[in-house]
C-alpha positions as CSV (number, residue, x, y, z in Angstrom):
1,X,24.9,7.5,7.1
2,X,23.9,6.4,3.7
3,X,20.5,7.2,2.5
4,X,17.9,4.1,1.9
5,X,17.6,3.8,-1.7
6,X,14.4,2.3,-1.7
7,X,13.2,6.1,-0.2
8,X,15.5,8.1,-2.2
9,X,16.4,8.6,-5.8
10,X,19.7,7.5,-6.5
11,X,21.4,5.2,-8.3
12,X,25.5,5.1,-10.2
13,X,24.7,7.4,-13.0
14,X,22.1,10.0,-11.8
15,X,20.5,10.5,-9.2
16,X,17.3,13.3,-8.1
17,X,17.8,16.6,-8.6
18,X,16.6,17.3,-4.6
19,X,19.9,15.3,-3.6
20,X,22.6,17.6,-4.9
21,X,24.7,18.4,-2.5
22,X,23.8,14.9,-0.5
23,X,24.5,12.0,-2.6
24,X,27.5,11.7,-5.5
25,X,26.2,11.6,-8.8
26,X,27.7,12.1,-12.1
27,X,24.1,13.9,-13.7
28,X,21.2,15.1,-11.2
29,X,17.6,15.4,-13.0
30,X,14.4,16.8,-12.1
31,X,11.5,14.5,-11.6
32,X,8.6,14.1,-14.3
33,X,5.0,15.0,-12.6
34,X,3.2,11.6,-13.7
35,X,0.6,9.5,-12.3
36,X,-0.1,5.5,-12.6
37,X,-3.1,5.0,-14.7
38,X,-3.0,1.0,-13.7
39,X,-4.8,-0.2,-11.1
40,X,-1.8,-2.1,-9.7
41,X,1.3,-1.6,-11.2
42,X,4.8,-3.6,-10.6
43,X,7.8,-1.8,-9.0
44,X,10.7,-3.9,-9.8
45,X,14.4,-3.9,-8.2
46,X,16.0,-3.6,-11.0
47,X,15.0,-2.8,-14.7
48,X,15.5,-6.5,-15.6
49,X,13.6,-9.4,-16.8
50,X,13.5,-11.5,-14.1
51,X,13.6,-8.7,-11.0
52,X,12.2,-9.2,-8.0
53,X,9.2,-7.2,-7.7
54,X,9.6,-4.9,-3.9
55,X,6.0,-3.1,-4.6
56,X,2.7,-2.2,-6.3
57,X,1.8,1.7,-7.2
58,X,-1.9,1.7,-7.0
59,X,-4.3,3.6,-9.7
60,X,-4.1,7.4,-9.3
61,X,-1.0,7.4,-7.3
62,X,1.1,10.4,-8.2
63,X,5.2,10.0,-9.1
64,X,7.9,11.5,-10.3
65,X,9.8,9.9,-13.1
66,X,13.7,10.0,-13.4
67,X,14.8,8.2,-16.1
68,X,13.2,5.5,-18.7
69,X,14.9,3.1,-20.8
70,X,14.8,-0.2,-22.0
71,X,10.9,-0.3,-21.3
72,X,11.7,1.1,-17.6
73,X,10.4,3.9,-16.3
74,X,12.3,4.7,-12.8
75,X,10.3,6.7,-10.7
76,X,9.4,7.3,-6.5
77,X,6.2,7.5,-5.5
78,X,4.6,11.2,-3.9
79,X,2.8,8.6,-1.5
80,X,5.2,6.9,0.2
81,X,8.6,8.0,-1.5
82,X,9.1,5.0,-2.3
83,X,11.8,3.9,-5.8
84,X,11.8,1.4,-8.0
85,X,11.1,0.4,-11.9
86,X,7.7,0.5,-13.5
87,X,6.9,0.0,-17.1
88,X,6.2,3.1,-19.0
89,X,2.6,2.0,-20.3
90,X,1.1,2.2,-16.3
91,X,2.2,5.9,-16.3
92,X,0.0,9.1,-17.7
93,X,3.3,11.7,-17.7
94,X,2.3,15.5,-17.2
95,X,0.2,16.9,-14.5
96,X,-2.7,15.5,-14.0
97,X,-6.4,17.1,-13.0
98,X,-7.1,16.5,-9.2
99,X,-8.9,13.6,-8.5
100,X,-12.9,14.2,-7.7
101,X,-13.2,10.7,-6.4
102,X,-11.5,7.6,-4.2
103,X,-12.7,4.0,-4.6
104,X,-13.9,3.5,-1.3
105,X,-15.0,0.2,-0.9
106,X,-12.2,-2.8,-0.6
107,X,-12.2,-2.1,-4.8
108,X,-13.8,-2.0,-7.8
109,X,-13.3,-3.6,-11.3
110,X,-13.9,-1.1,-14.3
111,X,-16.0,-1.9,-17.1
112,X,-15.5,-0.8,-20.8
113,X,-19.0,0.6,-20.6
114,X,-21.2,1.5,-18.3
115,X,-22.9,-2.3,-17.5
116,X,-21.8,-4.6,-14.8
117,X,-22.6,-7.6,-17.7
118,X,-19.6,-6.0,-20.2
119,X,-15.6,-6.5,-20.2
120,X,-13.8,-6.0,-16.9
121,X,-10.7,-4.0,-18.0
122,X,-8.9,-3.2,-14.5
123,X,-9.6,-3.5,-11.2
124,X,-9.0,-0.3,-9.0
125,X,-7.9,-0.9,-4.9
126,X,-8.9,0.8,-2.0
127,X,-8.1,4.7,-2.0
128,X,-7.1,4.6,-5.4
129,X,-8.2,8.3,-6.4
130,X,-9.7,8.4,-9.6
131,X,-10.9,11.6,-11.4
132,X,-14.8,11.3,-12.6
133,X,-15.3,13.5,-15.8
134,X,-19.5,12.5,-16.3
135,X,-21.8,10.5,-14.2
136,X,-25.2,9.8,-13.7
137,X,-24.8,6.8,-16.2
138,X,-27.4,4.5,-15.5
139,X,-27.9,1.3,-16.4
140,X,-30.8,-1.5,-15.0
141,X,-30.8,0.4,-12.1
142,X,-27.2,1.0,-11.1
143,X,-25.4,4.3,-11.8
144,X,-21.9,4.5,-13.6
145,X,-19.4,7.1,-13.9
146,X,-16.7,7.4,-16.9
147,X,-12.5,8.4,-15.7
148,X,-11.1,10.7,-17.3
149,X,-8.8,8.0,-18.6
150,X,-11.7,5.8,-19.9
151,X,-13.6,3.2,-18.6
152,X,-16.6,3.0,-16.3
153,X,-16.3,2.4,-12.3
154,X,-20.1,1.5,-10.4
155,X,-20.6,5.1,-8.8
156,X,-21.7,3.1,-5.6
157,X,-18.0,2.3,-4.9
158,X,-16.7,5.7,-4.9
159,X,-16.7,8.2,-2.8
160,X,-15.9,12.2,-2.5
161,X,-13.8,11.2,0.8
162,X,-11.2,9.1,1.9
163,X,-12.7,6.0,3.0
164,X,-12.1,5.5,7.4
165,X,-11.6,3.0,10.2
166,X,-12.4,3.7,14.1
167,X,-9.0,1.9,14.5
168,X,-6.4,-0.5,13.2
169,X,-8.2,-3.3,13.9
170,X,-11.1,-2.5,12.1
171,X,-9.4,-1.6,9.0
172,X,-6.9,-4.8,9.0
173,X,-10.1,-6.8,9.5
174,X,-11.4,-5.6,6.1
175,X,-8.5,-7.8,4.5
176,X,-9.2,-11.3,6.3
177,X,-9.0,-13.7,3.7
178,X,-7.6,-12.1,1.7
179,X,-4.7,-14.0,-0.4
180,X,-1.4,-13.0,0.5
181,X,1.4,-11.8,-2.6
182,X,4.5,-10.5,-2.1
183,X,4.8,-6.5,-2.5
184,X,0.7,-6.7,-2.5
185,X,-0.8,-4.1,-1.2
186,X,-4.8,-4.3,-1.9
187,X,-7.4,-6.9,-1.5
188,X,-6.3,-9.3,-4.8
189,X,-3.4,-9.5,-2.6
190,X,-1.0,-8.2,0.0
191,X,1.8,-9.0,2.1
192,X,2.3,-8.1,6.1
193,X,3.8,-4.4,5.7
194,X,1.5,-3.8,2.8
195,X,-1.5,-5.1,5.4
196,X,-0.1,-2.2,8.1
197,X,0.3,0.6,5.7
198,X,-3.1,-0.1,4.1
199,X,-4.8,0.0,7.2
200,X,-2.9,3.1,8.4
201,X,-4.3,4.7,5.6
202,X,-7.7,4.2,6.8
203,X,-6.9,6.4,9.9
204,X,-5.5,8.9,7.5
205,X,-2.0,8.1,8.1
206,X,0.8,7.3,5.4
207,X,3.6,4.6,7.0
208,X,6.4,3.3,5.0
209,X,6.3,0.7,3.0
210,X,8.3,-2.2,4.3
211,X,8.7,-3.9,7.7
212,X,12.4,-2.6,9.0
213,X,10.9,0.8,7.9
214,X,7.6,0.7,10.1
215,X,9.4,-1.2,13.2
216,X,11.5,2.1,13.2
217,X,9.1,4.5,12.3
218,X,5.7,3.9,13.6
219,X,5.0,4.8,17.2
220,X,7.0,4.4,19.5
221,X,9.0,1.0,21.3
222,X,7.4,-0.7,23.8
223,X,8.9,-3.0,26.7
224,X,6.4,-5.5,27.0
225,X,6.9,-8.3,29.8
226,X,4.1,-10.6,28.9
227,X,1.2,-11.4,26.6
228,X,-1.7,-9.6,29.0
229,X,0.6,-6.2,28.9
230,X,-0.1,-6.2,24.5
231,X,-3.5,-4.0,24.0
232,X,-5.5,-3.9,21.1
233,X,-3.9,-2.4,18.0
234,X,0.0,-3.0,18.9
235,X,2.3,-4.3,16.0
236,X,4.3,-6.9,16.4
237,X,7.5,-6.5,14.3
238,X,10.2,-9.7,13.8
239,X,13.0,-9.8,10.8
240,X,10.3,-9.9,7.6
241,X,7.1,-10.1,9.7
242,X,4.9,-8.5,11.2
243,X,1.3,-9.2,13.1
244,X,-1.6,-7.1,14.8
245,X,-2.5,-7.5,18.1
246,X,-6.2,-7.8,17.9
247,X,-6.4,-8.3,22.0
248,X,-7.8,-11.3,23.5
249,X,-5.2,-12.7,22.5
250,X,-5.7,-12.7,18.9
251,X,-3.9,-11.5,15.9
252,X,-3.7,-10.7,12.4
253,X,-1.8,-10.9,9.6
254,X,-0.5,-11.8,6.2
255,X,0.3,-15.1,6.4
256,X,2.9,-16.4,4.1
257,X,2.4,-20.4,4.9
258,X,-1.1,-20.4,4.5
259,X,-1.2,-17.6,2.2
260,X,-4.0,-15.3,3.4
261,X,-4.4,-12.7,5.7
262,X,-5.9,-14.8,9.0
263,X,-7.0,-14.2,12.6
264,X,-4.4,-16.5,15.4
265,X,-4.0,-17.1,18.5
266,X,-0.6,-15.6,19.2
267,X,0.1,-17.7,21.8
268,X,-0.5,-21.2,20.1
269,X,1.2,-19.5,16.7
270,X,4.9,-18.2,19.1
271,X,4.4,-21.9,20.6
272,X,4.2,-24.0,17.4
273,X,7.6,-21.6,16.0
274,X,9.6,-21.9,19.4
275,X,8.8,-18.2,19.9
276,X,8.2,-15.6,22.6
277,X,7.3,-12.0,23.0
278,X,10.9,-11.3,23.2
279,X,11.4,-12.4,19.9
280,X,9.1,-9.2,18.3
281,X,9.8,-5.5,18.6
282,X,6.5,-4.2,20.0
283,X,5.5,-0.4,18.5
284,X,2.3,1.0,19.8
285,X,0.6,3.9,17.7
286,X,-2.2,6.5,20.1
287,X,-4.6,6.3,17.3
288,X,-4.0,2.1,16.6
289,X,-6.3,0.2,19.0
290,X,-7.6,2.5,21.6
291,X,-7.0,2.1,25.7
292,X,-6.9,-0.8,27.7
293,X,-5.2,-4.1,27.8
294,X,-6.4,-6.9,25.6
């Protein structure tokens, strides 16, 4: 079976070091240690104007870096393993100092000094880890710290662990209205996959990246005859989509029509596109939505 590119380093001309012996190449090379220093960075397709854009590295996020060329860097991420093309100016190469912090809240823009009033110079996303190097900089009343790679995040949105949801519910609810992007993965934007692996991560679970992956990944298959058999937390997986089952017969879920992440009934929403529950693959997760029907 061949491997999924977009989890494994490989490509005509080289390919990772690690896949010797697994995938033909005509040069293997050992991954740079590097780390995005961008608080949302584009992965492209292909190192091309014009690519399509499959993904967003998030600030802090450690990679390794395989090639760059022609103001590319190609790299997979430690988070998710996932590949793709970044440009060279979002990435810190070398090993970096762990992280003391993670932005906790749903994010938090960075100033060029410590004073809510000055430039904004980034925003960071949720778990983005960030490594404080002084804090204790206060200014009318709110405290600052400075990163190690400059700039000033309010100290109030950080914290010294990961932030956490009761359940997958709760966490997807922290995105409603939020505006939907392709490849997003944070609150200035995220598609449907990016929406499930965000909120994973409040539960302290990494899932892949994109839809095919989670409906094969995540949990395990459920036969579900009818609506009033779905409990709260179970993901609803059709080609390119995907919803939460919130129960009572609600769902969430990035929304590409309206463009936000929104709360619907799923029956009036399967009714209006000709749809039933046999239409979805149905994965239920233990830790998801708790017991009980919804």
């Amino acid at each position: 079976m061949q491997l999924d590119p977009r989890l494994n380093a490989y490509r005509g001309d080289l390919a990772d070091e690690r896949l010797r012996g697994v995938v033909a190449a005509p040069r293997y090379v050992a991954g740079r240690e590097a780390r995005v220093v961008a608080g949302r960075a584009p992965v492209w397709r292909r190192p091309a104007a014009g690519a399509e854009i499959d993904n967003f590295y998030h600030y802090g996020e450690r990679v390794l870096v395989f090639d760059e060329a022609a103001g590319y860097a190609w790299c997979q991420s430690l988070f998710d393993s996932y590949v793709g093309y970044v440009e060279p100016r979002h990435l810190a190469i070398g090993a970096a100092a762990e992280p003391t912090h993670v932005v906790a809240t749903s994010g938090s823009y960075v100033y060029d000094a410590p004073d809510l009033r000055n430039a904004v110079t980034d925003f960071l996303p949720r778990h983005s880890a960030v490594t404080v190097v002084e804090s204790g900089l206060l200014t009318r009343g709110s405290n600052y710290a400075r990163l190690d790679t400059g700039g000033y995040l309010p100290l109030a949105c950080l914290s010294s662990e990961p932030p956490r949801a009761p359940d997958i519910v709760a966490a997807v609810t922290l995105y409603l209205g939020c505006p939907y992007l392709w490849a997003g993965r944070g609150f200035l934007g995220i598609d449907c996959s990016g929406l499930v692996q965000s909120a994973f991560r409040d539960l302290g679970i990494t899932v892949p990246r994109d839809t095919d992956m989670q409906r094969d990944a995540i949990g395990e298959l459920v036969a579900a005859g009818g609506l009033t058999e779905l409990r709260r937390g179970d993901l609803l997986y059709m080609p390119g989509h995907v919803l939460i089952y919130a129960g009572d017969g609600m769902v969430i879920h990035a929304d590409g029509a309206s463009m936000m992440v929104r709360r619907d009934n799923l029956a009036t929403w399967m009714r209006t596109r000709d749809f039933t529950l046999a239409s979805f693959v149905v994965r239920r997760h233990p830790v998801a939505g708790g017991a009980g029907a919804g």
